[in-house]
N, CA, C and O atoms as CSV, one atom per row, in Angstrom:
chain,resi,resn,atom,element,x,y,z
A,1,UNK,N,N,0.838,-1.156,0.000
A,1,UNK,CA,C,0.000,0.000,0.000
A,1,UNK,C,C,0.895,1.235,0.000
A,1,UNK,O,O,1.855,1.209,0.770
A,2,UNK,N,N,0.715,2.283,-0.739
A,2,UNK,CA,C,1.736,3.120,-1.176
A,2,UNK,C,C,0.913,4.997,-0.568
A,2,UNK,O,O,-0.016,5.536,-1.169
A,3,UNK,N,N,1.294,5.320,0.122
A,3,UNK,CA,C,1.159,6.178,0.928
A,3,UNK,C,C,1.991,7.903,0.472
A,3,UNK,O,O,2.936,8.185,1.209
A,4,UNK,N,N,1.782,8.560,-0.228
A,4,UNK,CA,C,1.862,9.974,-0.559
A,4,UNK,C,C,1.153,10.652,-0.375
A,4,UNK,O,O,0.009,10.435,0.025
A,5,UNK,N,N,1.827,12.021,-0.711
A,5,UNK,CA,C,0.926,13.437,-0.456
A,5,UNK,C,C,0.231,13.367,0.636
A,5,UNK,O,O,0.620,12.848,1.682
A,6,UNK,N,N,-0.523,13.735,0.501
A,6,UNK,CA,C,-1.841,14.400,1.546
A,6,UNK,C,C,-1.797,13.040,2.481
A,6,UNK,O,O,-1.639,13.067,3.701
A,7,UNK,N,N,-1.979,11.758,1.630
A,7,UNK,CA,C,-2.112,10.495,2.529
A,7,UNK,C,C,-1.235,10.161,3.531
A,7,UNK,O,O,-1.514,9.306,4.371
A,8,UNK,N,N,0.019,10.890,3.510
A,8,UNK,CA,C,1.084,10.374,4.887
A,8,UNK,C,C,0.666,11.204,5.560
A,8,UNK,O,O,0.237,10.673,6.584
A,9,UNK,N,N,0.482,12.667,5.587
A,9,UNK,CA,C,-0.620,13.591,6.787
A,9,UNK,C,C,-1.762,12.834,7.626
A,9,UNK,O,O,-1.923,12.452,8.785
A,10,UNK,N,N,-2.609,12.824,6.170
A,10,UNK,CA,C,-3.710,12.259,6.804
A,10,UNK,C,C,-3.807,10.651,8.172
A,10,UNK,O,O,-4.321,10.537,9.284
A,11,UNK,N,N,-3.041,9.743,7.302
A,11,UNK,CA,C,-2.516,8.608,8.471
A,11,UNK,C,C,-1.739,8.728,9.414
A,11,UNK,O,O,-1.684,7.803,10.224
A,12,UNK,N,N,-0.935,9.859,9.587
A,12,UNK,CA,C,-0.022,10.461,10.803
A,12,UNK,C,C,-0.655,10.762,11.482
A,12,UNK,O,O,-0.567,10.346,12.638
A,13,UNK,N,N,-1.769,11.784,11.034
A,13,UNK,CA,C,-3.161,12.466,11.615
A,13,UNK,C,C,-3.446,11.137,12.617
A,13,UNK,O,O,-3.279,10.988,13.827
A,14,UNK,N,N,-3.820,10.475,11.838
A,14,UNK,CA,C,-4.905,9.021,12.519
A,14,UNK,C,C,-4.658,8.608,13.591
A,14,UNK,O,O,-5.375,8.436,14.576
A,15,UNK,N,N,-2.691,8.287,13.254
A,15,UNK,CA,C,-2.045,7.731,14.287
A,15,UNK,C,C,-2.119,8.596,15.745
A,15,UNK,O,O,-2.368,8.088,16.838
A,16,UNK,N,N,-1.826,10.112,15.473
A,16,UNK,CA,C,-1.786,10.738,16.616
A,16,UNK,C,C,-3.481,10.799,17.455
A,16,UNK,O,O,-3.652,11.189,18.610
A,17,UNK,N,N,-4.260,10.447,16.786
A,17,UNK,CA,C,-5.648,10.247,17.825
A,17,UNK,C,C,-5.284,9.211,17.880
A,17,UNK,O,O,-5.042,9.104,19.083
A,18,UNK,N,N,-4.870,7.614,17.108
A,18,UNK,CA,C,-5.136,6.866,18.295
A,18,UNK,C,C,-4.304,7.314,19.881
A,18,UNK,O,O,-4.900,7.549,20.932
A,19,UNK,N,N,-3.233,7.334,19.737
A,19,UNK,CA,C,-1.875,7.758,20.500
A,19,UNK,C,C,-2.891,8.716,21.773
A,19,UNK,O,O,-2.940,8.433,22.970
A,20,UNK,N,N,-3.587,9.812,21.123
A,20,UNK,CA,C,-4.435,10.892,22.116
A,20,UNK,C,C,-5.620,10.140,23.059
A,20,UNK,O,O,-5.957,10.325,24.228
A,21,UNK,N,N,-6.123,9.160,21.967
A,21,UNK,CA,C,-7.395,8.428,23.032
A,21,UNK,C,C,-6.370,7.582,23.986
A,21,UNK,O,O,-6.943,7.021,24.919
A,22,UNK,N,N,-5.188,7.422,23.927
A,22,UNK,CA,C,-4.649,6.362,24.860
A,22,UNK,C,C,-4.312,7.193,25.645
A,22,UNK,O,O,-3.934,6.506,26.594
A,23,UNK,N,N,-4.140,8.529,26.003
A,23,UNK,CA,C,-3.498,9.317,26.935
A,23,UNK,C,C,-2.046,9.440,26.883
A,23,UNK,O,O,-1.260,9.703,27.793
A,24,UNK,N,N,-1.807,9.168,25.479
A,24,UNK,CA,C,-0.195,9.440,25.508
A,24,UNK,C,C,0.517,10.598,25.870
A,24,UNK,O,O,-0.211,11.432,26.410
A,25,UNK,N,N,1.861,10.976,25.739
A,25,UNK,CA,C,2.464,12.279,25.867
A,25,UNK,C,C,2.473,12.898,24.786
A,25,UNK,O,O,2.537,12.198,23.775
A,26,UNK,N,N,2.416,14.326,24.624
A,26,UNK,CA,C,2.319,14.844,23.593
A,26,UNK,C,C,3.524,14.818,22.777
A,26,UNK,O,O,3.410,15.057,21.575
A,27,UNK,N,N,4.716,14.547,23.299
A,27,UNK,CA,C,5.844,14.319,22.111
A,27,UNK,C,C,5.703,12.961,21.535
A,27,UNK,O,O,6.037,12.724,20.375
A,28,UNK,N,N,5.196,12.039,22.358
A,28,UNK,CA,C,4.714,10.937,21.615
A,28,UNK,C,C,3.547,10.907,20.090
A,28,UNK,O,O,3.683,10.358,18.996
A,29,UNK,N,N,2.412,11.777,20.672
A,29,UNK,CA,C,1.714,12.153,19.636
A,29,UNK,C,C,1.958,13.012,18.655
A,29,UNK,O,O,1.307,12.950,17.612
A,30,UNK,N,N,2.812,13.824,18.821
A,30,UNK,CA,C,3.625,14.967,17.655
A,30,UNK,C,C,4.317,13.928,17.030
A,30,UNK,O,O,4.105,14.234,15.856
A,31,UNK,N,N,5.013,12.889,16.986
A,31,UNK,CA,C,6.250,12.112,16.488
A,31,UNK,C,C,5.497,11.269,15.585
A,31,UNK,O,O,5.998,11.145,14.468
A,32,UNK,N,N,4.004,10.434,15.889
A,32,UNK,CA,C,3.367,9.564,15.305
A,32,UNK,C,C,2.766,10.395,14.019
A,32,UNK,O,O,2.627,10.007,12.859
A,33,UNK,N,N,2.417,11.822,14.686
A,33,UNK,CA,C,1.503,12.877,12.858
A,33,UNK,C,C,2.736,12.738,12.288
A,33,UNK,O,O,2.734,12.255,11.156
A,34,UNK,N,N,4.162,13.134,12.938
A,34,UNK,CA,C,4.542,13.251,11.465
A,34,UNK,C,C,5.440,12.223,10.908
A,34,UNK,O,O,6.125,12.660,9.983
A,35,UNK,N,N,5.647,10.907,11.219
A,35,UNK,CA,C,6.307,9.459,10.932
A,35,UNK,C,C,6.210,9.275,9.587
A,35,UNK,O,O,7.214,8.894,8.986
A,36,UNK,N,N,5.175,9.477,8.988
A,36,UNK,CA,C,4.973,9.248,7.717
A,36,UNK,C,C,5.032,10.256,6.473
A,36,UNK,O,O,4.712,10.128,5.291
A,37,UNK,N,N,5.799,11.754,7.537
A,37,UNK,CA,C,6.252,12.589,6.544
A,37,UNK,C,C,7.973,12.859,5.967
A,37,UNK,O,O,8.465,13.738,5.260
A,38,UNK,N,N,8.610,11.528,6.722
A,38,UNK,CA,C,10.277,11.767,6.824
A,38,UNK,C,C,10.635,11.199,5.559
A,38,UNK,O,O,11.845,11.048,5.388
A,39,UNK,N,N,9.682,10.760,4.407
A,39,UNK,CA,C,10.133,10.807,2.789
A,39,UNK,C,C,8.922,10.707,2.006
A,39,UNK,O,O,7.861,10.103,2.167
A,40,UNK,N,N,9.394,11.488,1.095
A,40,UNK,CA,C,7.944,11.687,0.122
A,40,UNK,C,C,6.740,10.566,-0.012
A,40,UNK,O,O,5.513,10.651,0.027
A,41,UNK,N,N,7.997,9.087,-0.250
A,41,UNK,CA,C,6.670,8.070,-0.258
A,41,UNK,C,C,7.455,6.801,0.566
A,41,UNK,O,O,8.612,6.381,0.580
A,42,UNK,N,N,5.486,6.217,1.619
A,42,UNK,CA,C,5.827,5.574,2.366
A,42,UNK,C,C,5.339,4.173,1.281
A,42,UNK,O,O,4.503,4.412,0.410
A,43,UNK,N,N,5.930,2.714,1.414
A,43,UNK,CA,C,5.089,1.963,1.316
A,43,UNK,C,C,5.076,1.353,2.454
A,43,UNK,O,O,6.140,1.259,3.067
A,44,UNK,N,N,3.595,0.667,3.125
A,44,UNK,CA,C,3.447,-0.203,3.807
A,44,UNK,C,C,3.425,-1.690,3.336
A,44,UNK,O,O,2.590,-2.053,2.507
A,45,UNK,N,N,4.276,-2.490,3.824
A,45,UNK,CA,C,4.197,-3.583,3.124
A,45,UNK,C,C,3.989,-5.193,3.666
A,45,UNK,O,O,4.754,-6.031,4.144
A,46,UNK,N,N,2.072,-5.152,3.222
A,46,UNK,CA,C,1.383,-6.130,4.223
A,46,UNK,C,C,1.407,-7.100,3.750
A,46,UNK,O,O,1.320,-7.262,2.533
A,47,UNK,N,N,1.583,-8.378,4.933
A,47,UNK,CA,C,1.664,-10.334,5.166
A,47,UNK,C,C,0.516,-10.136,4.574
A,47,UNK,O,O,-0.200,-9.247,5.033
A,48,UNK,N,N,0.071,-10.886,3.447
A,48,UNK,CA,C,-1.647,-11.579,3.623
A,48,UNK,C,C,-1.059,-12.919,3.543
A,48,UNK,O,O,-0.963,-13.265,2.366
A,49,UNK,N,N,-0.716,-13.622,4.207
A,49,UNK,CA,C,-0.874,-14.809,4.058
A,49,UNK,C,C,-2.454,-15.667,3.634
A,49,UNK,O,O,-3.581,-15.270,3.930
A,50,UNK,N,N,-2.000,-17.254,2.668
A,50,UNK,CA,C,-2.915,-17.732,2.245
A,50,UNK,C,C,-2.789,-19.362,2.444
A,50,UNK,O,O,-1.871,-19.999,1.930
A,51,UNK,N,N,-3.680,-19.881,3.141
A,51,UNK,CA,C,-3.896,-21.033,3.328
A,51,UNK,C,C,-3.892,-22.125,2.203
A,51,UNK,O,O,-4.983,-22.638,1.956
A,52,UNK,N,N,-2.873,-22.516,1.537
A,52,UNK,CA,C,-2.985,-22.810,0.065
A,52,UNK,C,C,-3.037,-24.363,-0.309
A,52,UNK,O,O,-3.493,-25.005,-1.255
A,53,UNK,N,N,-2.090,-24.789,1.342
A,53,UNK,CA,C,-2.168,-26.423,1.733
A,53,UNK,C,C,-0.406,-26.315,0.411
A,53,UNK,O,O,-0.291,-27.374,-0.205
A,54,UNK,N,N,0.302,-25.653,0.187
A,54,UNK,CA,C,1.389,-25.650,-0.598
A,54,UNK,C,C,2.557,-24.885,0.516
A,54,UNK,O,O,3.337,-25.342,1.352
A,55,UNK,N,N,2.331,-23.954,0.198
A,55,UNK,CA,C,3.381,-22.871,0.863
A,55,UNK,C,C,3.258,-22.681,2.514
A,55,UNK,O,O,2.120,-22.404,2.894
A,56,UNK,N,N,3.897,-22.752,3.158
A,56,UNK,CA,C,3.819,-22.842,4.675
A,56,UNK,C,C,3.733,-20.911,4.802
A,56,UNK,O,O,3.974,-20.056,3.949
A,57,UNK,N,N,3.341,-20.803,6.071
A,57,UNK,CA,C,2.996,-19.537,6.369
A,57,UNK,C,C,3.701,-18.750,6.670
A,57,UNK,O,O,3.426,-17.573,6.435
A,58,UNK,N,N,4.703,-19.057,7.211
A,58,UNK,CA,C,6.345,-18.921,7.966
A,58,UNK,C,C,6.822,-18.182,6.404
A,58,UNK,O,O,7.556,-17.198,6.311
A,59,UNK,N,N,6.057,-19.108,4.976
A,59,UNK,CA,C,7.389,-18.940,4.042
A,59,UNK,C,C,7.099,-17.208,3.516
A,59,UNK,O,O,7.927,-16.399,3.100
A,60,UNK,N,N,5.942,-17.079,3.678
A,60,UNK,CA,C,5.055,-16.340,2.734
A,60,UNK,C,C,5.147,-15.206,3.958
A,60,UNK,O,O,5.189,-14.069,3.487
A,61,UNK,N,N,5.182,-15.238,5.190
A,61,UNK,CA,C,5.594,-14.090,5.677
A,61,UNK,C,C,7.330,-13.382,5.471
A,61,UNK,O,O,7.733,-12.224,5.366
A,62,UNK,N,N,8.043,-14.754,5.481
A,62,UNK,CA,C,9.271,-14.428,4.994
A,62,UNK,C,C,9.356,-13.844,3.935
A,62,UNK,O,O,10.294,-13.049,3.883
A,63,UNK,N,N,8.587,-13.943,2.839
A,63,UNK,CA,C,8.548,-13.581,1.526
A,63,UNK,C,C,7.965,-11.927,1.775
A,63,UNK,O,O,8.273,-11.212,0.822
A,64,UNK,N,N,7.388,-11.390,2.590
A,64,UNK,CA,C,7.191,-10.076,2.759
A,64,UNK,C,C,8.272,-9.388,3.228
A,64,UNK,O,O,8.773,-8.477,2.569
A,65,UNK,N,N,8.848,-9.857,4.710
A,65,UNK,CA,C,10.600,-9.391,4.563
A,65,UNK,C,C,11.214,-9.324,3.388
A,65,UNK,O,O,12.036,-8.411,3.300
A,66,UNK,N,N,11.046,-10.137,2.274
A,66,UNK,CA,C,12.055,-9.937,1.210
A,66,UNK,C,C,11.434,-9.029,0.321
A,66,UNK,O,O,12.098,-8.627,-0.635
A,67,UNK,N,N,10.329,-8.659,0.468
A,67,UNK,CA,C,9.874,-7.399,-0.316
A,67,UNK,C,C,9.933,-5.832,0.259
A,67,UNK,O,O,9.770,-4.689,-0.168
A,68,UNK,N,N,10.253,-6.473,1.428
A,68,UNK,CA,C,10.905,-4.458,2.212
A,68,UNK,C,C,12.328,-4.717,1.540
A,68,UNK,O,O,12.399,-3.940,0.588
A,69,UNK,N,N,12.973,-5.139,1.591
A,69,UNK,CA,C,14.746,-5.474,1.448
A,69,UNK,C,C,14.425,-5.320,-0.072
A,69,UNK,O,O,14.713,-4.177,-0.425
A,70,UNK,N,N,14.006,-5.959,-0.934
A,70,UNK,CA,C,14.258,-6.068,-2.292
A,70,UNK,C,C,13.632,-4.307,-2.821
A,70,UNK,O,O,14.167,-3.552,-3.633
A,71,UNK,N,N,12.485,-4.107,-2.097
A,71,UNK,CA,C,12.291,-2.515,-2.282
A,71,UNK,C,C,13.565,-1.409,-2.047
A,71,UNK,O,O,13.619,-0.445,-2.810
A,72,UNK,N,N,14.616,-1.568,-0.948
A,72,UNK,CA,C,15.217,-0.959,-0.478
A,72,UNK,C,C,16.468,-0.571,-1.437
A,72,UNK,O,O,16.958,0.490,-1.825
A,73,UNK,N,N,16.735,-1.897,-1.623
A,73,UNK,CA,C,17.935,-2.679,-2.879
A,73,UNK,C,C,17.517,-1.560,-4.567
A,73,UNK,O,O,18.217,-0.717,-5.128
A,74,UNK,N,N,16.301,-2.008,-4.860
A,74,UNK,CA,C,15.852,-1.219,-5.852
A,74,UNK,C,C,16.165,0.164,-5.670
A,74,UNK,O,O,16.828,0.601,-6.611
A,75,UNK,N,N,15.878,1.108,-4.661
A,75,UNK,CA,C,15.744,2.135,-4.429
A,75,UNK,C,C,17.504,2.731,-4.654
A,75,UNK,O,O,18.040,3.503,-5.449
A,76,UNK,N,N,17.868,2.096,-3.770
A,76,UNK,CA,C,19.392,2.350,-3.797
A,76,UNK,C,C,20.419,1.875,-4.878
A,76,UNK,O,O,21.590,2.177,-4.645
A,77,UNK,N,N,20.178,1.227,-5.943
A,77,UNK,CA,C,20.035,1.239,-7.219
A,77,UNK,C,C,20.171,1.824,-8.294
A,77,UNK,O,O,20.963,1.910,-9.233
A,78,UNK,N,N,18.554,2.477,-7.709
A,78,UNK,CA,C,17.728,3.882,-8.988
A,78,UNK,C,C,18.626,4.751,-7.888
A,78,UNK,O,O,17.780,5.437,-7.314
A,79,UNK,N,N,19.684,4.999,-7.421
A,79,UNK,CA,C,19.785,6.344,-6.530
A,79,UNK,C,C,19.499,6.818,-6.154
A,79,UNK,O,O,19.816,8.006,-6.111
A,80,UNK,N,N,18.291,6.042,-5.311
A,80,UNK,CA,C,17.275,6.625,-3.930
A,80,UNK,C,C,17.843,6.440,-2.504
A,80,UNK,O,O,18.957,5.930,-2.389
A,81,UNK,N,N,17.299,6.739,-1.650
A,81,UNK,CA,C,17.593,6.048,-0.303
A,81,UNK,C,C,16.183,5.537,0.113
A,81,UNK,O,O,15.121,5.869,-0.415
A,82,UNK,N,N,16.381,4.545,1.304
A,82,UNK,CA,C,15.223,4.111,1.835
A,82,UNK,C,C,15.739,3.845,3.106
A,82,UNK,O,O,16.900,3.881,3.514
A,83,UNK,N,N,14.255,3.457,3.894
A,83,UNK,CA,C,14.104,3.103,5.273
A,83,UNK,C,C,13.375,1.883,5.458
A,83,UNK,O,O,12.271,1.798,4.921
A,84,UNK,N,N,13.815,0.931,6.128
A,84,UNK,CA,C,12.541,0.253,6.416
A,84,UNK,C,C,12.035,0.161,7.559
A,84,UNK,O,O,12.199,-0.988,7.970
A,85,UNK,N,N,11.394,0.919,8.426
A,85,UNK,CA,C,10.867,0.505,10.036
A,85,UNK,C,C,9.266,-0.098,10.348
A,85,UNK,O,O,8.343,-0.217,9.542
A,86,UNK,N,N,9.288,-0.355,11.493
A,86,UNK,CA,C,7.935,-0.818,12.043
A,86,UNK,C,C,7.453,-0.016,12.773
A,86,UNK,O,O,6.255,0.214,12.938
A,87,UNK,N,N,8.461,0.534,13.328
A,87,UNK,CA,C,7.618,0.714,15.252
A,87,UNK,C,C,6.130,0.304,15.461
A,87,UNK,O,O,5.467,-0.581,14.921
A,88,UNK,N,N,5.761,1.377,16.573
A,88,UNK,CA,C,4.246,0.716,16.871
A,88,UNK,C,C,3.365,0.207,16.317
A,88,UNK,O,O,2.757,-0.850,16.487
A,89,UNK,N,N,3.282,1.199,15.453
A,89,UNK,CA,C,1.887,1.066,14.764
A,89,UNK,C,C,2.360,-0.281,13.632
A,89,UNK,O,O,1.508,-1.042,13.174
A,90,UNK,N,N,3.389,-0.365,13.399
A,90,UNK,CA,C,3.128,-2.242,12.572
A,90,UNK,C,C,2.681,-3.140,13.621
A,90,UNK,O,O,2.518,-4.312,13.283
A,91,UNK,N,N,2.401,-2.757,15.078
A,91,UNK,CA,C,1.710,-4.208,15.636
A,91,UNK,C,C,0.731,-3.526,15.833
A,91,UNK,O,O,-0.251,-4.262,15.736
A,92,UNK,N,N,0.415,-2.420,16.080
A,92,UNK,CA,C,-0.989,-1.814,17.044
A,92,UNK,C,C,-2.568,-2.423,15.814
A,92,UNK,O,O,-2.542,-2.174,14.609
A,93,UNK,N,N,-3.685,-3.148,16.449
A,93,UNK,CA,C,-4.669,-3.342,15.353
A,93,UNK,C,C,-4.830,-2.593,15.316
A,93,UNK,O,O,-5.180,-2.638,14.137
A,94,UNK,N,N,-5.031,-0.974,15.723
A,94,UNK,CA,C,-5.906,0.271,15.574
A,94,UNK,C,C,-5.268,0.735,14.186
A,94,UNK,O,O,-5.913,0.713,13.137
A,95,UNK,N,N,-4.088,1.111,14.266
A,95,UNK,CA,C,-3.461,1.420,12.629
A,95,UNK,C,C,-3.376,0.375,12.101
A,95,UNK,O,O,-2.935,0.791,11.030
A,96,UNK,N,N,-3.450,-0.829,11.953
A,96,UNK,CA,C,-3.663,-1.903,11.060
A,96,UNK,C,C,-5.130,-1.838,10.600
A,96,UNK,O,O,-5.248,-2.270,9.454
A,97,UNK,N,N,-6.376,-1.392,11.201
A,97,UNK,CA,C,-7.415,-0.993,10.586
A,97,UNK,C,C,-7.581,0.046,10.267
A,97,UNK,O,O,-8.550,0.299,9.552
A,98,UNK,N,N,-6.785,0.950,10.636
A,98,UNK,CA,C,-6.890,2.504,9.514
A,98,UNK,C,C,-6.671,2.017,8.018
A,98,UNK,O,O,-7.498,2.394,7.188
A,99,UNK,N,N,-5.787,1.338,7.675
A,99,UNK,CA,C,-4.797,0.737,6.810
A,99,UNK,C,C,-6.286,-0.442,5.984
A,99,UNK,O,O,-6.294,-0.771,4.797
A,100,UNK,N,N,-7.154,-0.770,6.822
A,100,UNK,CA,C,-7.790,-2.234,6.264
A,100,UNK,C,C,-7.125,-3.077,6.533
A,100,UNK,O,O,-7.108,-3.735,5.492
A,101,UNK,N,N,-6.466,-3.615,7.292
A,101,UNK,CA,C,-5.855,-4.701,7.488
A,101,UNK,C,C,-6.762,-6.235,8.014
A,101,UNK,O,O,-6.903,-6.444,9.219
A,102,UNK,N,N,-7.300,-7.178,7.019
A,102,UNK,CA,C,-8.199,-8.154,6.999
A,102,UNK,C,C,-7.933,-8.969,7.543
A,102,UNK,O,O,-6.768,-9.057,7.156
A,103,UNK,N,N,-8.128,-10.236,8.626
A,103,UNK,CA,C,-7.882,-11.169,9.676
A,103,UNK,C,C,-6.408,-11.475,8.911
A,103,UNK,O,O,-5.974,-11.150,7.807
A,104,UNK,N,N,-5.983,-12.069,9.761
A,104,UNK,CA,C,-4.314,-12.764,9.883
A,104,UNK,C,C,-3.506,-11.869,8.531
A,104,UNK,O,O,-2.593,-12.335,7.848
A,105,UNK,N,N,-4.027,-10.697,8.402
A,105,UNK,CA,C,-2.835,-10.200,7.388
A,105,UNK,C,C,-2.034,-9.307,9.052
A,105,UNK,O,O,-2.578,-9.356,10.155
A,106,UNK,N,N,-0.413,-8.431,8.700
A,106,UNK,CA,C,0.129,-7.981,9.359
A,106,UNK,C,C,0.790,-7.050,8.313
A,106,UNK,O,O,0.563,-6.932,7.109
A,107,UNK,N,N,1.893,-6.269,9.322
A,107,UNK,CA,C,2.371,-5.181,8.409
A,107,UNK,C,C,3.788,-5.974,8.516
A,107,UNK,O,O,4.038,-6.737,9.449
A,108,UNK,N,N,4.825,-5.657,7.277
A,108,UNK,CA,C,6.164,-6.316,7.797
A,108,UNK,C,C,6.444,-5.056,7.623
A,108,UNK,O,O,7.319,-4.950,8.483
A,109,UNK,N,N,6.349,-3.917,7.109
A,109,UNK,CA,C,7.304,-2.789,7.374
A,109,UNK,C,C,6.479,-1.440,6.920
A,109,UNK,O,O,5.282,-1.461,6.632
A,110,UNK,N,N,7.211,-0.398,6.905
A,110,UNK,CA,C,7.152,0.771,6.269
A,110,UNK,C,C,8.261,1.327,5.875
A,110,UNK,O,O,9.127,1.901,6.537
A,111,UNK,N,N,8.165,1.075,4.487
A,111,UNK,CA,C,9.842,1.165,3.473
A,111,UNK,C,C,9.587,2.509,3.054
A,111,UNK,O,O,8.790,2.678,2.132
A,112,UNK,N,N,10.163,3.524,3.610
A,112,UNK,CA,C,10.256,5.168,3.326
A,112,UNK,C,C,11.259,5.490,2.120
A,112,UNK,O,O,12.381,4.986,2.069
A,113,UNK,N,N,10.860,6.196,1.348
A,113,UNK,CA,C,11.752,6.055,-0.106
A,113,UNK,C,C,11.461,7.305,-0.386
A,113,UNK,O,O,10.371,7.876,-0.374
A,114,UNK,N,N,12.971,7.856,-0.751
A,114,UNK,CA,C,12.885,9.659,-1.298
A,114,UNK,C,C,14.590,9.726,-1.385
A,114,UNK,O,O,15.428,8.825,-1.442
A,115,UNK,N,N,14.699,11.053,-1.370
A,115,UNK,CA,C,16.171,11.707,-1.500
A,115,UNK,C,C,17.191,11.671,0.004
A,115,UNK,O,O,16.670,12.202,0.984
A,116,UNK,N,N,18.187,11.243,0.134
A,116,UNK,CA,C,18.743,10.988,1.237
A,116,UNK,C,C,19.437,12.289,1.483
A,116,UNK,O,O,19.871,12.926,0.522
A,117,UNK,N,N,19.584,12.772,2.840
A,117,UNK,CA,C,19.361,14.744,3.285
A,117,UNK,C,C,21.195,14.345,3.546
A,117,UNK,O,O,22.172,15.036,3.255
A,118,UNK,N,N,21.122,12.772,4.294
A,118,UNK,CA,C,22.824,13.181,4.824
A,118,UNK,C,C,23.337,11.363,4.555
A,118,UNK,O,O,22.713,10.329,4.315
A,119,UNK,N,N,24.301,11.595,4.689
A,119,UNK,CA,C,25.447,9.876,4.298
A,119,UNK,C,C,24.906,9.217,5.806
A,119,UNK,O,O,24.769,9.780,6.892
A,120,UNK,N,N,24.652,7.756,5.397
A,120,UNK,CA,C,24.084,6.879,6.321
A,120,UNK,C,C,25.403,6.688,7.026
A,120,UNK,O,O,26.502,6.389,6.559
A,121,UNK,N,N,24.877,7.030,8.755
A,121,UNK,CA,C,26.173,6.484,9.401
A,121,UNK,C,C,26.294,5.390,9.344
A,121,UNK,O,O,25.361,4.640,9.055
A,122,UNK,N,N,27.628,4.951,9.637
A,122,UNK,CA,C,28.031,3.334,9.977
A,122,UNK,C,C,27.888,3.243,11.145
A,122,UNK,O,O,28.123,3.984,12.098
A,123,UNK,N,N,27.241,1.705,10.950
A,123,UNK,CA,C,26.667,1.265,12.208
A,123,UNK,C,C,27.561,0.054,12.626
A,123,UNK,O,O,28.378,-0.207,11.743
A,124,UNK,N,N,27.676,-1.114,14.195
A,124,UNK,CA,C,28.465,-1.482,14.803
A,124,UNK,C,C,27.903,-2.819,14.091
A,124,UNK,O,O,26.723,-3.169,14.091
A,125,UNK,N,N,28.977,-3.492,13.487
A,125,UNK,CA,C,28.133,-4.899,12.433
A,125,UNK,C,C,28.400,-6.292,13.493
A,125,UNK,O,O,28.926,-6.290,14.606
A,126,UNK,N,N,27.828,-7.471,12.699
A,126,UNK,CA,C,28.022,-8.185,13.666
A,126,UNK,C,C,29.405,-9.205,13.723
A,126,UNK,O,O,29.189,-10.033,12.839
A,127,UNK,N,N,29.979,-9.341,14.000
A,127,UNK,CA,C,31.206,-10.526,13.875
A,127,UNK,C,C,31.130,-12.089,12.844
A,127,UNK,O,O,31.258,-13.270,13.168
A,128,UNK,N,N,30.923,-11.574,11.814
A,128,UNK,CA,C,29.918,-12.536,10.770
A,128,UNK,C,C,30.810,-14.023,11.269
A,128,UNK,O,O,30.101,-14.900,11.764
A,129,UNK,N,N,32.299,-14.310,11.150
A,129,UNK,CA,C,32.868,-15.578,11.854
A,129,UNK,C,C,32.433,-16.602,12.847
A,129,UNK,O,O,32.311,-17.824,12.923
A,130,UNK,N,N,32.163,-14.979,13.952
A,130,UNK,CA,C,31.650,-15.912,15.301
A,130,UNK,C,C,30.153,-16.318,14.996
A,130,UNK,O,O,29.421,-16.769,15.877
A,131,UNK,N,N,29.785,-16.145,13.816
A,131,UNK,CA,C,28.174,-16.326,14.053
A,131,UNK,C,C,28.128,-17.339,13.023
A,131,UNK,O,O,27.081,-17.792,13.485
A,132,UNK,N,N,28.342,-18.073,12.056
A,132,UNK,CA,C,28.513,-18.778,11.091
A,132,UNK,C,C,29.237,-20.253,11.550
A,132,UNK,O,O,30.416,-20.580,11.691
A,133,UNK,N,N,28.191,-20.843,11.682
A,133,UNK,CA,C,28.725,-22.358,12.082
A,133,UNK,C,C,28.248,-23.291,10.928
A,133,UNK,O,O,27.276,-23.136,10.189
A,134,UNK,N,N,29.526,-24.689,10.962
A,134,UNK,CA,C,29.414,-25.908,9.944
A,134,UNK,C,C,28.417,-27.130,10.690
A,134,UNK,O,O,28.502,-27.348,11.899
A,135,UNK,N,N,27.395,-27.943,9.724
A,135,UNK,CA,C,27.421,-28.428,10.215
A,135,UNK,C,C,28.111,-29.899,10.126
A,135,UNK,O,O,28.163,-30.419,9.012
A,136,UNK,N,N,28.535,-30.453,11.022
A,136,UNK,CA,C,28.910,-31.748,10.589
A,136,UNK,C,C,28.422,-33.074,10.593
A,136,UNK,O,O,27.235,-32.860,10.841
A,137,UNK,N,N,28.526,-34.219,10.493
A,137,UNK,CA,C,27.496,-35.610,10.125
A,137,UNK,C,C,27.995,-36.077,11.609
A,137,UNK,O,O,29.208,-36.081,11.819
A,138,UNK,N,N,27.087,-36.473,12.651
A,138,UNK,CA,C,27.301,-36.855,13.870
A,138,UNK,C,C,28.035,-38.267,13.772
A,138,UNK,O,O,28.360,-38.866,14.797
């Protein structure tokens, strides 16, 4: 679901009443209006998983991770930048039904895509060695 113009206001909007009926703090609710204005276009990019008796469910949600990442890849590519986050509102049902979100679908992300303002810092990676094990035949 692809989220511009007026539409990242308007669902920021949304977010900050739900955020207000919960009694949040107001920097909490200022941060949620404008989440969906930090690049021109958001996509949200929702699990529907399908009971197919083929594909396990596990695979087909995995397969939505690989469509934030493969969006991102593209972007940076075409010489875009992107984001991919969740925070709250990918678990909260209240913005999952702003959105329509229909039984057992979920959000796997919100891949933010526009012009990058500054160079992505480097971040602390993981020790790919220590994490990479063989296996062997017992």
């Amino acid at each position: 679901m692809v989220l511009e113009g007026g539409a990242r206001e308007s669902f920021g909007a949304a977010l900050g009443q739900i955020l207000r009926a919960r009694g949040a703090a107001q920097a909490q609710i200022e941060e949620a209006e404008k989440s969906m204005t930090r690049a021109p276009v958001v996509v949200a990019v929702i699990s529907s998983p399908v009971d197919d008796g083929r594909t396990p469910a596990w695979e087909q949600a995995l397969s939505a991770g690989a469509v934030c990442y493969n969006l991102l890849l593209a972007a940076n590519a075409s010489g875009w930048a992107g984001v991919w986050l969740t925070e709250w509102m990918a678990y909260d049902a209240e913005a999952g039904a702003l959105l329509g979100l229909r039984s057992g679908e979920r959000i796997a992300g919100f891949v933010h895509l526009g012009t990058a303002r500054a160079p992505t810092p480097e971040r602390v990676r993981a020790a790919v060695p220590e994490r990479v094990t063989r296996w062997t035949a017992p």
